[in-house]
C-alpha positions in Angstrom: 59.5 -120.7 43.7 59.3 -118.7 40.6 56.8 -116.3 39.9 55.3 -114.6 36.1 53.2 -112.3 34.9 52.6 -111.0 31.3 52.8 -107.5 30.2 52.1 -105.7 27.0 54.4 -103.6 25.9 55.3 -101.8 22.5 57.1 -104.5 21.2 54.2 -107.1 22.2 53.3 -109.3 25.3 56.4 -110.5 27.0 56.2 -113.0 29.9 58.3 -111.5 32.9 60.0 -113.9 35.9 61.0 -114.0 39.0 63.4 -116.4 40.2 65.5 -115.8 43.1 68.5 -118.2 41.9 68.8 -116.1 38.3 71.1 -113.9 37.7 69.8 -110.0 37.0 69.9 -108.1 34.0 70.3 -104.0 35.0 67.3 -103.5 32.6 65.3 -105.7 34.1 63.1 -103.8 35.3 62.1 -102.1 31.5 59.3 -104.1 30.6 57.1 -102.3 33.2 58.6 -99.3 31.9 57.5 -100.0 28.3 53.9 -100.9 29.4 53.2 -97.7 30.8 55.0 -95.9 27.7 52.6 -97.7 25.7 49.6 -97.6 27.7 50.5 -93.4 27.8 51.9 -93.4 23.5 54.5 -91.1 25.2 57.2 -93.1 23.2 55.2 -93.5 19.5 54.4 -89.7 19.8 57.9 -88.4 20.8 59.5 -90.9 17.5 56.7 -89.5 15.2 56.5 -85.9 16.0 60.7 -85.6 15.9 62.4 -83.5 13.6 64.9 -86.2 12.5 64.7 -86.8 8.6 66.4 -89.2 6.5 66.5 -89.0 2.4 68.5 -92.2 2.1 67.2 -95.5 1.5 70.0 -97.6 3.8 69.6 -95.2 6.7 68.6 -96.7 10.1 64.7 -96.1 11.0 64.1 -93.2 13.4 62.4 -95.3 15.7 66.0 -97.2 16.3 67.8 -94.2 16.4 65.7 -92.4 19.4 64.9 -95.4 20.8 69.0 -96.3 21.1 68.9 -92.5 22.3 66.4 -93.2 24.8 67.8 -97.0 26.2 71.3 -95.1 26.6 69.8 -92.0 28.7 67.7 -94.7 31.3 71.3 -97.0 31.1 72.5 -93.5 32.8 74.8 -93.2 29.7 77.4 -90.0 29.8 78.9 -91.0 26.4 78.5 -91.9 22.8 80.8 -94.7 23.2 78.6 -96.0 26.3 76.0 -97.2 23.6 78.0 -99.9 22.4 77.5 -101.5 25.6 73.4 -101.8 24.9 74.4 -103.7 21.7 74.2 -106.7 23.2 71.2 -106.4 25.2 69.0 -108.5 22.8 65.7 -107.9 25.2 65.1 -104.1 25.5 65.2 -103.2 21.7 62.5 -105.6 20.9 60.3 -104.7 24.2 60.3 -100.8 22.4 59.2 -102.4 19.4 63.0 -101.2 17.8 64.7 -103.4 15.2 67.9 -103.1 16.7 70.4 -100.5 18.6 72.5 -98.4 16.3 75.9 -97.8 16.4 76.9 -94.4 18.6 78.2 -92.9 15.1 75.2 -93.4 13.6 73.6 -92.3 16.8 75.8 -89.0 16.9 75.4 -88.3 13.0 71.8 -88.7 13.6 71.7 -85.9 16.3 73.4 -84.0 14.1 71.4 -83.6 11.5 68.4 -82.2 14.1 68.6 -78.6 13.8 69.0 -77.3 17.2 65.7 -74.9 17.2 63.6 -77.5 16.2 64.9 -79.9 18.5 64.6 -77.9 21.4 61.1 -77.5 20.5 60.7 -80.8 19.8 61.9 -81.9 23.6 60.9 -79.3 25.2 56.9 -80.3 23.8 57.1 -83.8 25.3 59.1 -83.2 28.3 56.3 -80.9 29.3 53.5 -83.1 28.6 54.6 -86.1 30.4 54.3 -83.8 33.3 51.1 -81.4 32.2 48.7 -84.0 34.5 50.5 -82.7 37.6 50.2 -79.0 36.8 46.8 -79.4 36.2 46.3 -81.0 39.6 46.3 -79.0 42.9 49.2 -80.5 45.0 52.2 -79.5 47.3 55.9 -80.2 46.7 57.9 -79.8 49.8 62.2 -79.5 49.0 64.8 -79.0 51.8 68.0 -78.8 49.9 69.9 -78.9 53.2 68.9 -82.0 53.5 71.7 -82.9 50.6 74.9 -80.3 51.3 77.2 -79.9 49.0 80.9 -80.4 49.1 83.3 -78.9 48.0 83.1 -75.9 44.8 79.5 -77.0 42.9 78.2 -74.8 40.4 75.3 -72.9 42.0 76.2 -73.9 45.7 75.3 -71.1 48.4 75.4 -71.3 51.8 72.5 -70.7 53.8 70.7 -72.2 56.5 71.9 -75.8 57.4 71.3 -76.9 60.8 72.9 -80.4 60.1 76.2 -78.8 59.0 76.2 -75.2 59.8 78.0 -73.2 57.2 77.9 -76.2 54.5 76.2 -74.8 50.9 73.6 -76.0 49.4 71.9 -75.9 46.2 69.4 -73.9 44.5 69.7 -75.1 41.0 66.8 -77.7 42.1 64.9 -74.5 43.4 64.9 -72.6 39.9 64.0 -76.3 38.2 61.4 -76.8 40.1 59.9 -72.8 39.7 60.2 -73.6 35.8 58.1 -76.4 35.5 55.3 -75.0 38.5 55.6 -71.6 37.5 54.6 -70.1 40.7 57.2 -68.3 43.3 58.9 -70.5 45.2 61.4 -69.4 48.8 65.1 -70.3 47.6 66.6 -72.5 50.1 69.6 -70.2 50.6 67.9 -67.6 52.3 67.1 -67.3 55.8 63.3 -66.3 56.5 62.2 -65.3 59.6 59.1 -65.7 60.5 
């Protein structure tokens, strides 16, 4: 039995099924993606606000260009040369209301020319706003990083207290992440309290 619903999404309504004899695409799940991005105009704002500039008449639009950027980073992308794997993927450029995906030179030239202080800027701006609503509302975040040990020689792995695997480091790089974006003293895991 198949099931469908429509949702609106940047690039317009687009009618999404279910049917448990079709084969999966790994972005599948986007569309629901793009409806809260434009429900929220996290995605318009963060293309228009960029610091990306273009004099030339032939040179790709900035919303393709950031939007590749952006389709790469959720694919879980490591590499320029990853993006050529989105090019075929004819269903998530139009669904964020992109032309089409650029090429990873284009894509690397383009990240280029942002200068690197009014990039950071830039990202740093929207990164914090799409998580300002949670700051602004009283709630509690509970993290037992011994819960995940780490193996073997990790950057910023101490041990501490691990009752699972006594002796086993874990890490405190999530601690200091987390104390950035709450800005209130958190206990590192590390450390042994006593009460």
């Amino acid at each position: 039995m198949q099931k469908s619903c429509l949702i609106d999404t940047l690039g317009g309504r687009i009618q999404v099924s279910w049917d448990q004899e079709s084969a999966a695409t790994p972005m599948g799940q986007m569309v629901f993606f793009a409806a809260y991005l434009e429900t929220t105009g996290l995605f318009d704002t963060w293309v228009e606000e960029s610091p990306l500039r273009y004099t030339s008449p032939n040179a790709p639009q900035k919303r393709d260009v950031l939007g590749t950027l952006f389709l790469s980073i959720l694919a879980g992308h490591r590499r320029y040369a990853h993006v050529t794997a989105l090019r075929s993927d004819g269903v998530s450029p139009n669904i964020l209301g992109m032309g089409k995906i650029v090429s990873e030179d284009a894509l690397r030239r383009a990240l280029g020319k942002i200068p690197e202080a009014e990039g950071t800027e830039w990202m740093r701006k929207h990164l914090f706003k799409s998580v300002v609503a949670a700051c602004q509302t009283p709630w509690i975040l509970d993290i037992d990083t011994t819960v995940k040990p780490l193996f073997g020689h990790q950057e910023g792995a101490k041990v501490g207290y691990n009752p699972h695997k006594p002796g086993r480091p874990s890490c405190r790089i999530q601690i200091k992440l987390v104390t950035l974006i709450l800005t209130k003293p958190v206990k590192l895991a590390h450390r042994n309290f006593q009460k």
